[in-house]
DRENVO-812287 format. One record per residue: residue in three letters; x, y, z of N, C-alpha, C in turn. Coordinates in steps of 0.2 Angstrom, whole numbers, padded with zeros to 4 digits, always signed. Layout:
N
ALAXYZXYZXYZ/...
REM end
This chain:
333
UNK+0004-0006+0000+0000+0000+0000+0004+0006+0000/UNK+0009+0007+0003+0013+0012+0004+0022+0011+0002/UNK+0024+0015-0001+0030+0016-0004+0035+0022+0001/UNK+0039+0019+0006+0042+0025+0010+0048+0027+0007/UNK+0050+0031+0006+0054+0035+0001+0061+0038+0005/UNK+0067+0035+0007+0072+0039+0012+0078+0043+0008/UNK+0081+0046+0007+0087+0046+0002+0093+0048+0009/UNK+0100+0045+0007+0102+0046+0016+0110+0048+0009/UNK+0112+0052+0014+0120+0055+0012+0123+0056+0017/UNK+0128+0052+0021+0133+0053+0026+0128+0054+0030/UNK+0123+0050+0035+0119+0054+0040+0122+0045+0045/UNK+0126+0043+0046+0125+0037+0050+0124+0039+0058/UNK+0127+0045+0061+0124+0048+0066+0117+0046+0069/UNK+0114+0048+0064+0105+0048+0065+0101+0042+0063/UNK+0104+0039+0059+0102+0033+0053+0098+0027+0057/UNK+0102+0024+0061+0098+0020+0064+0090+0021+0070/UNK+0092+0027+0072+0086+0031+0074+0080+0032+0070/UNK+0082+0033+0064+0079+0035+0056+0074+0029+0056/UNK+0078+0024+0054+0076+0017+0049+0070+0013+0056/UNK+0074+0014+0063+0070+0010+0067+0062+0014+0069/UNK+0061+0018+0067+0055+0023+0069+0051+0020+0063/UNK+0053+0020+0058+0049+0015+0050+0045+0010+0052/UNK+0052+0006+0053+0049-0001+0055+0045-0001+0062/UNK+0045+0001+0066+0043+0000+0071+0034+0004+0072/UNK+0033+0003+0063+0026+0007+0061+0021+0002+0066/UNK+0015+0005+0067+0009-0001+0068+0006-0004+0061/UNK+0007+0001+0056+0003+0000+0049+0011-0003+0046/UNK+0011-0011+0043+0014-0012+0041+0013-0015+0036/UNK+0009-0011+0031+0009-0015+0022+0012-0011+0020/UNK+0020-0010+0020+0026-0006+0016+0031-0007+0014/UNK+0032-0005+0008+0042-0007+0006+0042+0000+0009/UNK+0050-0001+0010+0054+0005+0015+0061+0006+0007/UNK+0061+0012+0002+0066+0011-0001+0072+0014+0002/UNK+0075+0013+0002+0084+0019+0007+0085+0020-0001/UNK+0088+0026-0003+0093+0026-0007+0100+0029-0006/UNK+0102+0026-0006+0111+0028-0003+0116+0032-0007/UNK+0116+0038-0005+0115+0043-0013+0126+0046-0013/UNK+0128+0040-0011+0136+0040-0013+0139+0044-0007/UNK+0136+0038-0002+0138+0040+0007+0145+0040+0008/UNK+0150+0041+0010+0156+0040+0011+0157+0037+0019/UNK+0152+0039+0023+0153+0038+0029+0151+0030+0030/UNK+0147+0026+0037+0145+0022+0037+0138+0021+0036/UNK+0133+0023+0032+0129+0024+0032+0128+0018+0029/UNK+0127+0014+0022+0128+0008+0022+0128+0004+0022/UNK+0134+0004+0027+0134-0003+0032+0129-0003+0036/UNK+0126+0002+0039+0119+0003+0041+0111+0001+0039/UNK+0112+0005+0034+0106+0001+0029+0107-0005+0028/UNK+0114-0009+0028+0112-0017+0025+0109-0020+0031/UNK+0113-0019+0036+0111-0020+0044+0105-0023+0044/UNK+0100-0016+0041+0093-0019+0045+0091-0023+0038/UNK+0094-0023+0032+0090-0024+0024+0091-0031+0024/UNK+0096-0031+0031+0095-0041+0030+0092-0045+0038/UNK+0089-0040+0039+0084-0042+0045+0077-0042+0043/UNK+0077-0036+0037+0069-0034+0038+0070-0035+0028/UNK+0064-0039+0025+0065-0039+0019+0058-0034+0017/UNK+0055-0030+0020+0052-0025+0019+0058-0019+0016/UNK+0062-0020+0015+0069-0012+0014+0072-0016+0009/UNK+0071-0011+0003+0074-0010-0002+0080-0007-0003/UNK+0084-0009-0004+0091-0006-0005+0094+0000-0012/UNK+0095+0004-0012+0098+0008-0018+0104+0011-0020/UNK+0109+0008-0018+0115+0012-0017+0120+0016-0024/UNK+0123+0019-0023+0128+0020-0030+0134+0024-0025/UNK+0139+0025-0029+0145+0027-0026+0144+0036-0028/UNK+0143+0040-0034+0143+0045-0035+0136+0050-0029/UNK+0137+0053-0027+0132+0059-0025+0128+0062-0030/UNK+0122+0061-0029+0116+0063-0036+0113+0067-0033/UNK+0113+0071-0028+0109+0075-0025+0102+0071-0022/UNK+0099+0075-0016+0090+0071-0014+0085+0071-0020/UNK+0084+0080-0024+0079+0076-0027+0081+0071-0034/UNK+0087+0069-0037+0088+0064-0039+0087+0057-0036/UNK+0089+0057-0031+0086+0050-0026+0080+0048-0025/UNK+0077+0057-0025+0068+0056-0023+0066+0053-0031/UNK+0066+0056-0036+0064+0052-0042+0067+0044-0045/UNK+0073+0043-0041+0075+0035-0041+0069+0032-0037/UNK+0067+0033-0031+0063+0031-0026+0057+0028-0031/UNK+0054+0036-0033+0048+0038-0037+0047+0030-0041/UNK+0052+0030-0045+0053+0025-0052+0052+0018-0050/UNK+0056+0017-0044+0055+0009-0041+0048+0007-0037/UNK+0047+0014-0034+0041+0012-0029+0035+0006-0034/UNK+0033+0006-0029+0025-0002-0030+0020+0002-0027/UNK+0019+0005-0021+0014+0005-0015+0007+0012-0022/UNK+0003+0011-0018+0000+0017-0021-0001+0025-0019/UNK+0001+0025-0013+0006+0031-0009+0011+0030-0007/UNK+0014+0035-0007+0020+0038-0007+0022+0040-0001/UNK+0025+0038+0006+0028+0043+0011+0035+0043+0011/UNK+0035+0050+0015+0043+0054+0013+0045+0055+0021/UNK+0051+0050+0020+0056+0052+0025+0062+0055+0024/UNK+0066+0058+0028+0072+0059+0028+0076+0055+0038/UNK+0082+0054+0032+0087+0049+0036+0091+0055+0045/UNK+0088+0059+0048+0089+0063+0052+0083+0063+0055/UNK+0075+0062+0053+0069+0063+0055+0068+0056+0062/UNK+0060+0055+0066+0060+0053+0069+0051+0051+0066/UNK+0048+0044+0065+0042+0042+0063+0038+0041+0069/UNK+0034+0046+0072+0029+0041+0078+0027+0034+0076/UNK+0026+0031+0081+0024+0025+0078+0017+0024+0075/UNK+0013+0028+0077+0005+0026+0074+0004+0033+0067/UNK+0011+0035+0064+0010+0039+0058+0008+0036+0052/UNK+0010+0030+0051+0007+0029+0046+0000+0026+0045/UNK-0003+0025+0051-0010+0023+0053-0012+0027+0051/UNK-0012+0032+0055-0017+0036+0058-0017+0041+0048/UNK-0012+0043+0044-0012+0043+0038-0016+0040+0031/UNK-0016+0034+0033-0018+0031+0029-0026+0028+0030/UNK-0026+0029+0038-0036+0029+0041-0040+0037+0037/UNK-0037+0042+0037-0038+0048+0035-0036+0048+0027/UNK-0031+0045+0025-0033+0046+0017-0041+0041+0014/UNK-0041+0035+0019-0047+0033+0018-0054+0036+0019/UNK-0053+0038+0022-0059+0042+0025-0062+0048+0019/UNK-0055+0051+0017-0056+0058+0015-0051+0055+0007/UNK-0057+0053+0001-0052+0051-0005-0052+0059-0009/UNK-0053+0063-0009-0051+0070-0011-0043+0072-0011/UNK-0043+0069-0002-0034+0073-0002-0032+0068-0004/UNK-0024+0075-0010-0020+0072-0016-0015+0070-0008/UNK-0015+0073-0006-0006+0078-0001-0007+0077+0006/UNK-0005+0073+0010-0006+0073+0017+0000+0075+0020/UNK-0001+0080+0026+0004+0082+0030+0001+0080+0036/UNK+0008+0080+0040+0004+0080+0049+0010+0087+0054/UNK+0004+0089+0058+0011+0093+0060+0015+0089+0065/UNK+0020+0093+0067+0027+0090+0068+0026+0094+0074/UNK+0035+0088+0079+0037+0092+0086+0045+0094+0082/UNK+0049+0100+0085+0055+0100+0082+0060+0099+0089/UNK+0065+0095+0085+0071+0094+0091+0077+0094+0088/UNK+0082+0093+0093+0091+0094+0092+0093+0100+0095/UNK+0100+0101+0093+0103+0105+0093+0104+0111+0093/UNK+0099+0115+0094+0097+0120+0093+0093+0124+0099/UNK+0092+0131+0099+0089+0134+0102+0081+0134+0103/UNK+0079+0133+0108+0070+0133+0110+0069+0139+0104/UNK+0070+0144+0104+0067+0149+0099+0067+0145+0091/UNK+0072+0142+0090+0071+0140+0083+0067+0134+0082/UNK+0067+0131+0087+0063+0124+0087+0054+0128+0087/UNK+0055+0132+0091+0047+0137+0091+0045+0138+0085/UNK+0050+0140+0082+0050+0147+0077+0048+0140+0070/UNK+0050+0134+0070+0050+0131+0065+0044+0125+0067/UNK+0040+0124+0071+0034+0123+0074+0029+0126+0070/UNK+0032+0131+0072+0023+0138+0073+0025+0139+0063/UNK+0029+0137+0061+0030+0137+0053+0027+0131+0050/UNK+0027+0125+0051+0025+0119+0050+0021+0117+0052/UNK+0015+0120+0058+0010+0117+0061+0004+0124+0060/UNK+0003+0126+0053-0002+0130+0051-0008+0126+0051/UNK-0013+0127+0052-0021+0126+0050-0022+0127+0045/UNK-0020+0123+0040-0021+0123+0035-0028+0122+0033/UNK-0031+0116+0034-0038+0113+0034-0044+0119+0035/UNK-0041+0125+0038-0048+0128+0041-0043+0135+0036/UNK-0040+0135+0032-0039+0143+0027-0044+0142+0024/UNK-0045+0148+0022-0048+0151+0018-0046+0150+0009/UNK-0038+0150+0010-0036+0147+0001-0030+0145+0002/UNK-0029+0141+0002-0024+0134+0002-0017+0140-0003/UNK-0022+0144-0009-0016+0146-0014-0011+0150-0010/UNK-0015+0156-0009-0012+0162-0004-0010+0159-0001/UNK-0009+0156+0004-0005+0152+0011+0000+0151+0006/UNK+0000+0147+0002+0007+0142+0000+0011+0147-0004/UNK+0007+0152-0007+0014+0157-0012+0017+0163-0007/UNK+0014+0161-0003+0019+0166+0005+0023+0161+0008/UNK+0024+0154+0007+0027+0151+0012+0024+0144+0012/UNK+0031+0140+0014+0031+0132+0014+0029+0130+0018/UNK+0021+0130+0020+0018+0126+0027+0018+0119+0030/UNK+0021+0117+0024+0020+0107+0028+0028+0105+0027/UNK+0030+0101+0032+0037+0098+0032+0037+0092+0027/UNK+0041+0091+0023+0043+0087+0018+0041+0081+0019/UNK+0048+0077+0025+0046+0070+0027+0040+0070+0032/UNK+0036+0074+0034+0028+0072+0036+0023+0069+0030/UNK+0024+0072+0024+0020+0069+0020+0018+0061+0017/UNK+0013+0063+0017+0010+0054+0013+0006+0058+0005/UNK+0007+0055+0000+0004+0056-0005+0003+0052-0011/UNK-0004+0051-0015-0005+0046-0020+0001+0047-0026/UNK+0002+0040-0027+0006+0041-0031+0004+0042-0038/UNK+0000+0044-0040-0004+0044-0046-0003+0051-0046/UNK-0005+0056-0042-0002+0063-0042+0003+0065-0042/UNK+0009+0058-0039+0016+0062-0039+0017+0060-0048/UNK+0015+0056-0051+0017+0053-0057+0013+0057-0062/UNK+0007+0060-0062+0004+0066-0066+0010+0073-0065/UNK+0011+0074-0061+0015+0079-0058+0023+0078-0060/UNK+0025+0072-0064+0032+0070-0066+0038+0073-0062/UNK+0033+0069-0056+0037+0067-0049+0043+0076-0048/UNK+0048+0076-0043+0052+0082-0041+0056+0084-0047/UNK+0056+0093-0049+0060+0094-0052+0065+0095-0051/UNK+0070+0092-0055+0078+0092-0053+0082+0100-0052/UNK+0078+0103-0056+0080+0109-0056+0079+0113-0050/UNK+0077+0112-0046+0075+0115-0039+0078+0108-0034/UNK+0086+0111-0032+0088+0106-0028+0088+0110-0021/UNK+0088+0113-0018+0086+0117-0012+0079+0117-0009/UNK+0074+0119-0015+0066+0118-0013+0062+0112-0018/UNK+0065+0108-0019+0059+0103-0022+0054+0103-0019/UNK+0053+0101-0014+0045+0101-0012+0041+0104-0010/UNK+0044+0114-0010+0038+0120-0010+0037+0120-0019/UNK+0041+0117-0022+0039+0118-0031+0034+0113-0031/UNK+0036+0106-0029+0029+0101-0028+0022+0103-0026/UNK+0024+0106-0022+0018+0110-0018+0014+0112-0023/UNK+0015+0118-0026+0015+0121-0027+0012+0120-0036/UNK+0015+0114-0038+0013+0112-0045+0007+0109-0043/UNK+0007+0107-0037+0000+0103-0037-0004+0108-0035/UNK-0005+0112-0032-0010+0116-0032-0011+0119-0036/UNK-0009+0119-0041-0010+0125-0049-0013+0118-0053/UNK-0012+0112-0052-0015+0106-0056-0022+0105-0052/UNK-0024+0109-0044-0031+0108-0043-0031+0102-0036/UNK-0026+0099-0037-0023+0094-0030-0027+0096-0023/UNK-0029+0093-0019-0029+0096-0011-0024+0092-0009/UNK-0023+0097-0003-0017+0099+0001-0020+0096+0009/UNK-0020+0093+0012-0022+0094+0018-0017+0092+0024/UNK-0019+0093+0030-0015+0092+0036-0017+0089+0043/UNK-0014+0083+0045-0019+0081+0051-0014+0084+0056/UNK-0021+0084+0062-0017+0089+0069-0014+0085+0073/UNK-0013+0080+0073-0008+0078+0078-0002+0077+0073/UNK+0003+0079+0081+0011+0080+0080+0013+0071+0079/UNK+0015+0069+0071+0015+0061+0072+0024+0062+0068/UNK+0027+0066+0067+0035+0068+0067+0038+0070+0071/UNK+0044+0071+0073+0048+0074+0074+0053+0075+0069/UNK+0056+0082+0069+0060+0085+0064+0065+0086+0067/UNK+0071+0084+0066+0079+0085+0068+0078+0091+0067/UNK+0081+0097+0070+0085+0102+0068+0093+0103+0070/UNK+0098+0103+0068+0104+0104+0069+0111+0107+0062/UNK+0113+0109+0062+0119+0113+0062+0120+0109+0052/UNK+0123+0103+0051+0122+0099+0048+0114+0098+0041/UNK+0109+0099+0045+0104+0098+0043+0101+0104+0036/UNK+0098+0099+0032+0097+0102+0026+0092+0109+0025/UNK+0087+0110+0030+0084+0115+0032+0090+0121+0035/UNK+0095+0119+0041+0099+0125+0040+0104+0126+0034/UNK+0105+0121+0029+0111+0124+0025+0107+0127+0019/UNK+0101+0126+0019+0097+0131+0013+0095+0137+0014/UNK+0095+0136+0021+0093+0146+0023+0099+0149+0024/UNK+0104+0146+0022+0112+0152+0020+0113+0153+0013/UNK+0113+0159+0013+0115+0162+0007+0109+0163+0003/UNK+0110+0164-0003+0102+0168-0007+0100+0159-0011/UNK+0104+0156-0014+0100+0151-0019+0093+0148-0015/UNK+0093+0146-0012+0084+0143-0009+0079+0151-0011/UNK+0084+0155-0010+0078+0162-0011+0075+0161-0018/UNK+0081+0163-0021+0078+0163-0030+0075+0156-0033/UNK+0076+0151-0030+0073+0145-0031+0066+0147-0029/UNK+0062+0150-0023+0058+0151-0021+0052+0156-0025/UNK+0058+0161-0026+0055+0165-0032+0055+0165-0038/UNK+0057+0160-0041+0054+0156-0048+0049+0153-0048/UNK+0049+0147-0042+0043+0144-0043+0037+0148-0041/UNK+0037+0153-0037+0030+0157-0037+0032+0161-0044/UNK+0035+0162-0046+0034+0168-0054+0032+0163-0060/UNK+0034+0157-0061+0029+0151-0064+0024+0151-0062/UNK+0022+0149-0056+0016+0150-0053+0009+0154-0056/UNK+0013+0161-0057+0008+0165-0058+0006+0166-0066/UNK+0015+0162-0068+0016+0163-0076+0008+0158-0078/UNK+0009+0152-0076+0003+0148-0078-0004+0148-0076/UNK-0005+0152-0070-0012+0155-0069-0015+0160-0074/UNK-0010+0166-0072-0014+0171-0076-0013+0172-0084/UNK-0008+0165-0087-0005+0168-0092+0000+0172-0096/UNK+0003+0176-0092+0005+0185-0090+0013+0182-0096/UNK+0013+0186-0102+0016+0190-0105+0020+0197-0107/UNK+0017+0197-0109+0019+0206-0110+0015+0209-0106/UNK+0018+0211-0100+0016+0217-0096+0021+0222-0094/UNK+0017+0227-0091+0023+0233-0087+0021+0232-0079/UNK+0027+0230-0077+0028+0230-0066+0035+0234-0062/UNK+0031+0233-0058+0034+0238-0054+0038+0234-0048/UNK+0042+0233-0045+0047+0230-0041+0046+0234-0033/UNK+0041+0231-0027+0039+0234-0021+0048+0232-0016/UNK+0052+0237-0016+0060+0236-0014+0064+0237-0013/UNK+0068+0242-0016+0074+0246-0020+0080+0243-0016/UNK+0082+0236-0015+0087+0235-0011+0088+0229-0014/UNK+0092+0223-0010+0097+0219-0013+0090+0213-0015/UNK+0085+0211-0010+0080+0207-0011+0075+0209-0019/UNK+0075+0218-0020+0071+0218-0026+0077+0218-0033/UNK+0082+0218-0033+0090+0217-0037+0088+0210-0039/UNK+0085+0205-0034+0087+0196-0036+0079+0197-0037/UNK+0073+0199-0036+0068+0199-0041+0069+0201-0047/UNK+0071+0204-0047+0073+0208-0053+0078+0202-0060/UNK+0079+0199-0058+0085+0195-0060+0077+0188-0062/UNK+0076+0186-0057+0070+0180-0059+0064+0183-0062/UNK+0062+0190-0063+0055+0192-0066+0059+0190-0074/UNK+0065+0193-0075+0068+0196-0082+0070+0188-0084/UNK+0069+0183-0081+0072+0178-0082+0063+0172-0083/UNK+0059+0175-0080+0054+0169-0082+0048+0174-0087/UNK+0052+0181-0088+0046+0187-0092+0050+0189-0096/UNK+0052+0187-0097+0058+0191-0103+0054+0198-0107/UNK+0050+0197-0108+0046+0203-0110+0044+0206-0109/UNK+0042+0204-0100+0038+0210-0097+0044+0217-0096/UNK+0039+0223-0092+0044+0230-0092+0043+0230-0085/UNK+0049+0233-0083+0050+0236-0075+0050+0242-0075/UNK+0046+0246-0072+0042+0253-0074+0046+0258-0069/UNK+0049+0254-0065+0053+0257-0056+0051+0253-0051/UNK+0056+0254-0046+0054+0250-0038+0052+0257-0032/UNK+0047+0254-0030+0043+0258-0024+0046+0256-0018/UNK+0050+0262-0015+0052+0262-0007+0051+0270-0005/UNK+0049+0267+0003+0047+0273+0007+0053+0280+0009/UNK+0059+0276+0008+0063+0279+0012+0068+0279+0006/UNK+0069+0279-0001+0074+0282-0004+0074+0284-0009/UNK+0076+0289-0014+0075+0291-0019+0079+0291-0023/UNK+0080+0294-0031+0086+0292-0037+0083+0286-0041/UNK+0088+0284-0041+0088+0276-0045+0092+0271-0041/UNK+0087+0266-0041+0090+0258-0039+0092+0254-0045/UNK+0099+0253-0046+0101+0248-0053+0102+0249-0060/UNK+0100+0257-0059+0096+0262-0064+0091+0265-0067/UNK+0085+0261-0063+0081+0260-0064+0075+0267-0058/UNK+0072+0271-0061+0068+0277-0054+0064+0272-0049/UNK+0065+0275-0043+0063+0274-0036+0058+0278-0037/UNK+0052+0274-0034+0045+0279-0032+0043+0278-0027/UNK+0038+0283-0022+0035+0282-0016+0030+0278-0016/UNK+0027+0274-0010+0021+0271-0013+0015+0275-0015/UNK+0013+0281-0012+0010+0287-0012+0009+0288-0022/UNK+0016+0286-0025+0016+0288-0034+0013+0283-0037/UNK+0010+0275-0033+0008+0272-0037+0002+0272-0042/UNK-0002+0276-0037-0008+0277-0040-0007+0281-0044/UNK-0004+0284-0048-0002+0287-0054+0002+0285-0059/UNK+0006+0278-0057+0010+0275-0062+0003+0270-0066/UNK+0008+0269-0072+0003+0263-0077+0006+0258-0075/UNK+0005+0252-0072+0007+0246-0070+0002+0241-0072/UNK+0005+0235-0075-0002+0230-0074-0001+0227-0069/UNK+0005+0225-0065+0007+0221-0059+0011+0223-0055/UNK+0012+0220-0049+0017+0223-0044+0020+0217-0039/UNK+0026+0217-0036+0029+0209-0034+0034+0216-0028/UNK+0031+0212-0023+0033+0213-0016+0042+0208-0017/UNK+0044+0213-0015+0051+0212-0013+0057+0211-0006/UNK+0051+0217-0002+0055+0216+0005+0052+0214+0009/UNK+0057+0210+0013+0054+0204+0020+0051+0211+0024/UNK+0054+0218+0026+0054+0220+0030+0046+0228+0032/UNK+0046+0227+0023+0041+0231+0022+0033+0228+0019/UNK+0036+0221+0019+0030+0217+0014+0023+0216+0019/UNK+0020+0217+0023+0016+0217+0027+0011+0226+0025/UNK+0018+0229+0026+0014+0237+0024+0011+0237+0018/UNK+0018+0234+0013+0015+0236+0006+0010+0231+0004/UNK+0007+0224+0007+0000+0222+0006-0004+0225+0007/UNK-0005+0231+0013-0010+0232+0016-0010+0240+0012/UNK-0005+0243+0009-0008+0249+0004-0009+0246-0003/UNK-0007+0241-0004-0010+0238-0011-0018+0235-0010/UNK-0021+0232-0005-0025+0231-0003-0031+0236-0002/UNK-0027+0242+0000-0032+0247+0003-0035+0249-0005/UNK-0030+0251-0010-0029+0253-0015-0033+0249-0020/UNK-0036+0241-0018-0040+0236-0024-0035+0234-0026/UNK-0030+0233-0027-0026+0228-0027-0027+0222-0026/UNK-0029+0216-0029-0032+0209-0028-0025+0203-0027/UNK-0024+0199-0020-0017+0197-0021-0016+0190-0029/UNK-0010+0187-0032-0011+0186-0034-0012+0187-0043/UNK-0021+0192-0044-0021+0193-0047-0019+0198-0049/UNK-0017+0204-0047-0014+0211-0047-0006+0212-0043/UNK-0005+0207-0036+0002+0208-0035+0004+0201-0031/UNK+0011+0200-0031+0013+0194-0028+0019+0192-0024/UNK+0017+0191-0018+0025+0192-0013+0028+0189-0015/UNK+0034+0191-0016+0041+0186-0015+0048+0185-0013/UNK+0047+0189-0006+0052+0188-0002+0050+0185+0002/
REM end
């Protein structure tokens, strides 16, 4: 019935903590695949450990590194089950996760995408384990538009998910081109294909967080950004159509410079008319700065929020102003 999907790179630290939360399911119709994505560590030796204990676990190994979502689309290719669950080799499986998933995709054959929220632990500070909680354990089920929610931010943690395989295969499985966010781009294809998204409320994961861990090395530096802001710029590319327009850049700083680089890169046609900030004036990149105050004066067809810092205000004067989210503007810081 279920296909659980792990891709493991040098993680033998956590590994056998990993693999024995799997097995140690109450819901046991499942291959477990490992793909061993060119471990150098003992990672395994690890995996064989259990692969010749337990003949539910599928083995996959190769000596090169192919990155996770290559691993996730080898997983994809081999799997049997008719859903799909996502682990990662650091995470922790309550034991009644997969029941309590699989009683709930029964119940409810609508949902494409099951998530559950999470408890966060490791290495880390109480604030961060907070701060990535209160990010992963949204209400989703009870929003208003699943869209809005997901093009402001990744609501569900990756290995909490269970999903029909018939969706991840209509959806031609993880795009390799998004190695940092594959699964807010997943998200995000399926909601644009009409997919539901849903979320059970109890805490049936825990999520490692540490130092090491693939969620802190993607929040350094900019690449997860621009990753994030393309796939909301296709997003929008395929909803509305949008070719030749003129927009305007909500920013003048280093955040509306890398919009600016992804809008020219999936619009190549559209125009950039100026960037609206409060507090500068001249030209940013060479392009004229204007107040928010001038935008009811400029001709824009769209407008794309740039800064983390100002993006609340500028929803709330584009809003004031009939601005419809989406269709008229789109955040992407």
């Amino acid at each position: 019935m279920i296909s659980v999907i792990m891709p493991v790179y040098n993680c033998e630290k956590y590994l056998e903590e990993s693999i024995e939360s799997i097995l140690k399911q109450t819901y046991r119709d499942f291959e477990f695949i490992i793909v061993n994505d060119g471990s150098n560590d003992k990672s395994i030796d690890i995996i064989n450990k259990y692969a010749n204990d337990d003949n539910r676990i599928v083995v996959v190994s190769r000596d090169n590194n192919m990155g996770m979502v290559y691993s996730l689309n080898e997983g994809i290719d081999r799997a049997k089950g008719s859903y799909v669950a996502r682990m990662d080799a650091d995470d922790i499986a309550l034991p009644e996760r997969f029941e309590r998933q699989i009683e709930y995709l029964n119940k409810n054959k609508d949902v494409d995408i099951l998530a559950c929220k999470v408890e966060a632990f490791g290495d880390v500070s109480r604030e961060q384990k907070l701060e990535r909680e209160h990010w992963y354990n949204v209400d989703l089920n009870n929003s208003e538009s699943i869209e809005s929610l997901f093009l402001e931010n990744c609501y569900i943690a990756h290995p909490s998910v269970m999903m029909k395989m018939s969706v991840l295969k209509a959806l031609g499985g993880y795009n390799l081109n998004y190695k940092r966010t594959e699964d807010y781009n997943l998200w995000l294809r399926a909601i644009a294909k009409g997919y539901k998204i849903a979320m059970l409320e109890e805490k049936l994961m825990k999520i490692r967080l540490h130092n090491d861990s693939k969620i802190h090395r993607d929040a350094e530096g900019f690449s997860s950004i621009r990753d994030i802001i393309q796939s909301r710029l296709e997003y929008v590319k395929e909803k509305l159509k949008l070719k030749d327009f003129s927009y305007v850049i909500w920013g003048a700083s280093n955040g509306g410079k890398i919009a600016y680089e992804k809008i020219k890169e999936v619009f190549p046609n559209a125009k950039l008319n100026g960037y609206i900030d409060k507090f500068k004036t001249g030209k940013f990149e060479g392009v004229d700065i204007f107040y928010p105050e001038d935008l009811s004066k400029m001709k824009v067809d769209y407008v794309f929020i740039a800064t983390l810092p100002g993006c609340k205000e500028a929803k709330g004067i584009l809003t004031k102003n009939n601005f419809v989210p989406i269709k008229d503007f789109l955040v992407l810081c």
